[in-house]
C-alpha positions in Angstrom: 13.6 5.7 29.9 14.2 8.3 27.2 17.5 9.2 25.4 17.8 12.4 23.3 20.6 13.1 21.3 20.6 16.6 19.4 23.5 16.4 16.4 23.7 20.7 15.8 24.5 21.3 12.3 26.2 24.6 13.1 23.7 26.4 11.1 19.5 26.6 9.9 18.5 24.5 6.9 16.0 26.4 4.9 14.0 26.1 2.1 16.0 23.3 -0.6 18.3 22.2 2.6 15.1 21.5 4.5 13.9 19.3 2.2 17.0 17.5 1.6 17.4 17.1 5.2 14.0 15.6 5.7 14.7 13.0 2.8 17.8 12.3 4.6 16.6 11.6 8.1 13.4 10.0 6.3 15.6 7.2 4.6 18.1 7.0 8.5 15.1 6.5 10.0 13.5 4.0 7.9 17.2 1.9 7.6 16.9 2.4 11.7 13.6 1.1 12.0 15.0 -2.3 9.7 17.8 -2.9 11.7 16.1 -3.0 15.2 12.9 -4.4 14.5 13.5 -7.2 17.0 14.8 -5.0 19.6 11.5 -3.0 19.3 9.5 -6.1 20.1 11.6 -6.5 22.9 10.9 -2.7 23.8 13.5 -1.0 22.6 12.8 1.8 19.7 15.3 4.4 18.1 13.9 7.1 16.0 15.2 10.6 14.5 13.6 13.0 13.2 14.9 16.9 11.7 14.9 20.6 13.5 16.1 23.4 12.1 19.5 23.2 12.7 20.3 19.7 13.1 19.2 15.7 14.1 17.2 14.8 17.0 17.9 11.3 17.6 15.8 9.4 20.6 15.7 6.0 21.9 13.2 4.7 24.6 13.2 1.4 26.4 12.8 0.0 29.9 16.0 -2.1 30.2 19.8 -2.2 30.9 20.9 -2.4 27.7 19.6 1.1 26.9 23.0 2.8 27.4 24.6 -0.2 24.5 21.8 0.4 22.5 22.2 4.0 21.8 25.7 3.8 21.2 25.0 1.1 18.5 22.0 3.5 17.0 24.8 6.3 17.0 27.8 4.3 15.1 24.3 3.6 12.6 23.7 7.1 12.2 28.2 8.0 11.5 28.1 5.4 9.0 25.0 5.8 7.6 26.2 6.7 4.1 23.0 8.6 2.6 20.0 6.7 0.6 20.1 4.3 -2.3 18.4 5.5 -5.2 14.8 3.7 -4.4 15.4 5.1 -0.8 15.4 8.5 -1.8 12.3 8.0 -4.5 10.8 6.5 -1.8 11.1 9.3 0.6 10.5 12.2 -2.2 7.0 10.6 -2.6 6.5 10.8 0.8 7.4 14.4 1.1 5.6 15.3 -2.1 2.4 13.6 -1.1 2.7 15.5 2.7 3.4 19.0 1.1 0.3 18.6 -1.2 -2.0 17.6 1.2 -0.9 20.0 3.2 -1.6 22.8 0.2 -5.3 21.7 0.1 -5.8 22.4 3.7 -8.2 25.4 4.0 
């Protein structure tokens, strides 16, 4: 089973917000994938990602618990509080690294 959950920012994030909003979801995404290790062995996965005007948010499992999963993933993403300072180096690399590679492309 799938769960999507689009959060709509109420408006399009462009250019410098973009960015931001990639490091952002990056750094939820990493602290995501921390906290439910174990429950992806068991099959369970949570994962976000950016659009242009807002967070996608999907979890995917086979089980029961699904519906209790999601609403833990979701009081995860209220509270998540933004990146710690090695969080967000960590994901400006990443990004840098991506946009470069993606400038030597033919």
């Amino acid at each position: 089973a799938i769960v999507r959950i689009f959060l709509w920012s109420g408006q399009e994030a462009l250019g410098e917000e973009a960015i931001l909003g990639r490091l952002w979801a990056s750094t939820l995404a990493d602290r995501l994938n921390e906290a439910y290790y174990s429950a992806g062995l068991a099959g369970l996965e949570v994962g976000c990602s950016t659009a242009i005007s807002g967070l996608s948010l999907a979890a995917t499992g086979y089980s029961d618990r699904l519906p209790l999963f999601v609403r833990d993933a979701l009081k995860k993403v209220r509270n998540f509080d933004g990146p710690t300072p090695a969080e967000f180096e960590r994901a400006l690399d990443a990004v840098k690294r991506e946009l470069q590679s993606f400038d030597v492309l033919p």
